[in-house]
ROTINU-167165 format. One record per atom (N, C-alpha, C, CB): atom name; x, y, z. Coordinates in nm, 4 decimals, always signed. Each point is the difference from the previous one (the first is absolute). Glycine has a CB too. Layout:
- CA, X, Y, Z
...
***
This chain:
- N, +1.1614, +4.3028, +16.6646
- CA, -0.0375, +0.0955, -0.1029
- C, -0.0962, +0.1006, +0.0585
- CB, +0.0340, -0.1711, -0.1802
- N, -0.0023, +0.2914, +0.1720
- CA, -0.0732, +0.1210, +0.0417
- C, -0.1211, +0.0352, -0.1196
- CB, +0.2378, +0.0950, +0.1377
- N, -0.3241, -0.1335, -0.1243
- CA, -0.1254, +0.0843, -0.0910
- C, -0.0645, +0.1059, +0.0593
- CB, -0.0572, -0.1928, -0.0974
- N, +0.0613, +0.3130, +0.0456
- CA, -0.0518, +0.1254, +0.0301
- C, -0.1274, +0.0363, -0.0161
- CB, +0.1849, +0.0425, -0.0403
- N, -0.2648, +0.0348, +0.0978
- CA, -0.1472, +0.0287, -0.0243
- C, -0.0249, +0.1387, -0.0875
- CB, -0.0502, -0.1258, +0.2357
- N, +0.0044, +0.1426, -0.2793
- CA, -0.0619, +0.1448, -0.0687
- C, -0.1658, +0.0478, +0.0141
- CB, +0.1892, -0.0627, -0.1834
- N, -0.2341, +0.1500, +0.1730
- CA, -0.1532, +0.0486, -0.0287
- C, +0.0375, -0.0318, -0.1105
- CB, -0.1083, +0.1816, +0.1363
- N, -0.0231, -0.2359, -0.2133
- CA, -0.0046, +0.0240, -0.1464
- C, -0.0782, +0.1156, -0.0287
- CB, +0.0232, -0.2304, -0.0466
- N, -0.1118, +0.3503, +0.1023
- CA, -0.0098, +0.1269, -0.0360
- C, -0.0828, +0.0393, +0.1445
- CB, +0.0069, -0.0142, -0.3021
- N, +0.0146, +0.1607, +0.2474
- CA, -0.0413, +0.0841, +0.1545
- C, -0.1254, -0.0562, +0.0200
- CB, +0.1094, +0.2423, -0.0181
- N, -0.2290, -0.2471, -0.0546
- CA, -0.0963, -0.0500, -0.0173
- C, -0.0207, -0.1084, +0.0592
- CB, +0.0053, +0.1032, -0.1557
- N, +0.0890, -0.1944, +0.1545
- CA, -0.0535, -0.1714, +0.0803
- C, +0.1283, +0.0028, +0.0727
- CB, -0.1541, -0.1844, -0.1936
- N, +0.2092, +0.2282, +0.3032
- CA, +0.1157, -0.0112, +0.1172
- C, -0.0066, -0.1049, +0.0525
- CB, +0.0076, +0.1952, +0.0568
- N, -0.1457, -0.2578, -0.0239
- CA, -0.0239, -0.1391, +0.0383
- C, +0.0654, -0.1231, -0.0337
- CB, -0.1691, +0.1007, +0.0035
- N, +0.2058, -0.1173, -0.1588
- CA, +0.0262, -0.0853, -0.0737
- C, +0.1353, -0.0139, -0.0500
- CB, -0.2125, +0.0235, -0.0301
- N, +0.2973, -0.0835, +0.0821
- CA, +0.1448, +0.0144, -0.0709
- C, +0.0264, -0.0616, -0.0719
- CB, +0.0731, +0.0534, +0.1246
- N, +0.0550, -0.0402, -0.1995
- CA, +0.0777, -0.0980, -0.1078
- C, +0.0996, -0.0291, +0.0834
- CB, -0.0435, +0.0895, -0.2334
- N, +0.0929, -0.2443, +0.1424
- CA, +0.1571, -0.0142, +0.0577
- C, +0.0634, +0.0793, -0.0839
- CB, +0.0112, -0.2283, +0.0841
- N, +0.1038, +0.2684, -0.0456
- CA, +0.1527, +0.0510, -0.0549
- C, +0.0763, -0.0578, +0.0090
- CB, -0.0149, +0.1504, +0.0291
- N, +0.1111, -0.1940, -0.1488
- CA, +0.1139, -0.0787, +0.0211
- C, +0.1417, +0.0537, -0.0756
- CB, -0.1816, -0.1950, +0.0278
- N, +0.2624, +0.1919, +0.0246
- CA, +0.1348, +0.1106, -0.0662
- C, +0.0337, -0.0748, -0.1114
- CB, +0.1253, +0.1036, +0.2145
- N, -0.1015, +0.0082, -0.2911
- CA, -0.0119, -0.0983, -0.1567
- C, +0.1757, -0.0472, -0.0001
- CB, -0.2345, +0.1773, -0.1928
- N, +0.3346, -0.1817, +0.2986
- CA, +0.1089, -0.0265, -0.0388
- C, +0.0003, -0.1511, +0.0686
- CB, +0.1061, +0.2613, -0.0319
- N, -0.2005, -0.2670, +0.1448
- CA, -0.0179, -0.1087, +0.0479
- C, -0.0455, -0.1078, -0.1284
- CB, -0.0515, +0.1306, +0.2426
- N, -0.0573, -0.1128, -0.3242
- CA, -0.0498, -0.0327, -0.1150
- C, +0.1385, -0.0925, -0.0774
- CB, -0.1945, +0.2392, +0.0007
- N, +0.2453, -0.1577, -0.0212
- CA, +0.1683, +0.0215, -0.0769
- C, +0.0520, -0.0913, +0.0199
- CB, +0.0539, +0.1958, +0.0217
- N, -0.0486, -0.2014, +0.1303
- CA, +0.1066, -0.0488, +0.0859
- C, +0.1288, +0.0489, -0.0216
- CB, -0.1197, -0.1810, +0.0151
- N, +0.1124, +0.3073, +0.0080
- CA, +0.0991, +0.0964, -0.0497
- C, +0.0608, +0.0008, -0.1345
- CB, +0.0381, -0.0066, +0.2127
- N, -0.0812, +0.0180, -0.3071
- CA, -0.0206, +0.0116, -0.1503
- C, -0.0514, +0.0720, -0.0403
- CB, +0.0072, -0.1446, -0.0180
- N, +0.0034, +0.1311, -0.0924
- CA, -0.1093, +0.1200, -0.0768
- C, -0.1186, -0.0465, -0.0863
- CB, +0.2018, +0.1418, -0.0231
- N, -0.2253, -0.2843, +0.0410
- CA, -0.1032, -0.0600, -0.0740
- C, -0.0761, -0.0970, +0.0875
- CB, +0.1311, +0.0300, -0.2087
- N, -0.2352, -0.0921, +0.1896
- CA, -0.0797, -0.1003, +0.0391
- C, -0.1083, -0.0231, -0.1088
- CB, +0.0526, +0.0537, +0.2426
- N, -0.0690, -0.1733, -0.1992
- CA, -0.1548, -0.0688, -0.0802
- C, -0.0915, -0.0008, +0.0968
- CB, +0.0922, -0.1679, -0.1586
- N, -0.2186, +0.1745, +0.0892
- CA, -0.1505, +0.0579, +0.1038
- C, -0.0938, -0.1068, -0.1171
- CB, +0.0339, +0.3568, +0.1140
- N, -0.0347, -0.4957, +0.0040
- CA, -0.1096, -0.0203, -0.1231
- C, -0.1624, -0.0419, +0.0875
- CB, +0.2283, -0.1193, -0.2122
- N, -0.3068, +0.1354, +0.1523
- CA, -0.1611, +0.0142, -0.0013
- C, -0.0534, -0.0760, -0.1315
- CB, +0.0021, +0.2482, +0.1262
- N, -0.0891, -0.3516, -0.0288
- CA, -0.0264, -0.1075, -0.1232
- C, +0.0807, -0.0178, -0.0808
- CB, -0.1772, +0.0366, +0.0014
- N, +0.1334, -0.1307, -0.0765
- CA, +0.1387, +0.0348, -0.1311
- C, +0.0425, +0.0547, -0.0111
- CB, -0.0263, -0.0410, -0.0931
- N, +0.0549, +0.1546, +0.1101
- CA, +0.0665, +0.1210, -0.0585
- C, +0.1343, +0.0333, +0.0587
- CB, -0.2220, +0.0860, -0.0418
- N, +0.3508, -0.0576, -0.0019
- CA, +0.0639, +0.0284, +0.0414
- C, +0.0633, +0.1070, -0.0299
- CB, -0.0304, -0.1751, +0.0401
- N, +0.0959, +0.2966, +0.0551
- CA, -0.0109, +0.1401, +0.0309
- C, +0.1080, +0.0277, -0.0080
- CB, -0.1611, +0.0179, +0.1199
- N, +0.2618, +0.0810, -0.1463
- CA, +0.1085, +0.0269, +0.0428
- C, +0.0132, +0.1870, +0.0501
- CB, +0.0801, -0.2444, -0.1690
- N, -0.0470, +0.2520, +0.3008
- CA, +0.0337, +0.0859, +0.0908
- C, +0.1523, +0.0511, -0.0078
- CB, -0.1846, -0.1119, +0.1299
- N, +0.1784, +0.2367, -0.1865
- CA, +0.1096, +0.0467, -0.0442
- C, +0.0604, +0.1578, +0.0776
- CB, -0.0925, -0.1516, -0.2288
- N, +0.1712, +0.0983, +0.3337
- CA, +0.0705, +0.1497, +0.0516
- C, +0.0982, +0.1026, -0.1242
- CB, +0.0280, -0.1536, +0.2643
- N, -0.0827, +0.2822, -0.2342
- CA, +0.0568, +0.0501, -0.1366
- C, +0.1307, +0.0818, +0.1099
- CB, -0.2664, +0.0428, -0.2358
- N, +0.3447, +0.0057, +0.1713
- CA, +0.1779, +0.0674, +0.0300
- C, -0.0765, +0.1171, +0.0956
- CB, +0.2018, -0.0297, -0.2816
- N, -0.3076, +0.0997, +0.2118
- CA, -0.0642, +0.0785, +0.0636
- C, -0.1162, +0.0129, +0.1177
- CB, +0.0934, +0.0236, -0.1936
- N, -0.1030, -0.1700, +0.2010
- CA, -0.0512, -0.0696, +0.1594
- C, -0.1366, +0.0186, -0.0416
- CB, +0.1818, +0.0712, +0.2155
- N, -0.2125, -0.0984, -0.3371
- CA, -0.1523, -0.0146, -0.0287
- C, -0.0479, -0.1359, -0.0187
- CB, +0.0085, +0.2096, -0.1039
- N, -0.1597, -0.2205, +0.0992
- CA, +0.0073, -0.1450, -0.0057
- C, -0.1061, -0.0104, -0.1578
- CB, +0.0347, -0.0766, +0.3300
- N, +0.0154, -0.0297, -0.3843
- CA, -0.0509, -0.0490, -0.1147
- C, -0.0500, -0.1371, -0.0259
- CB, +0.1325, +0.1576, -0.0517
- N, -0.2943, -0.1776, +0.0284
- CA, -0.0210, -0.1204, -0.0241
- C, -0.0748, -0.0997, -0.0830
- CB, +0.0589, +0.0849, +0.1544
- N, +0.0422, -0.1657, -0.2523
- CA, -0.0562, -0.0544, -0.1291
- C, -0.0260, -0.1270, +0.0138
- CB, +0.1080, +0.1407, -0.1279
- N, -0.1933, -0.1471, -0.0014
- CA, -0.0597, -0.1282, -0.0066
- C, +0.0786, -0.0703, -0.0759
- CB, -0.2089, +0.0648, +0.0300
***
């Protein structure tokens, strides 16, 4: 699995995020669950390649 780096702003270049391709997420789909603590998330690729995400 490839995880990607980003700046999180011009301001702190130092400090990156991971990036992860949201189709990987998918697993080539258009949905996934994202859960955090209890909570469970759903990650939604839209027709228009946007991403949407509910609780």
């Amino acid at each position: 699995m490839t995880v990607h780096t980003l700046p999180t702003s011009a301001t702190s270049a130092s400090r990156v995020l991971p990036a992860h391709e949201a189709s990987r997420l998918t697993e080539g789909g258009d949905q996934a669950h994202i859960v955090l603590g209890d909570q469970t998330y759903t990650l939604r690729i839209t027709r228009a390649g946007k991403l949407i995400l509910t609780k």
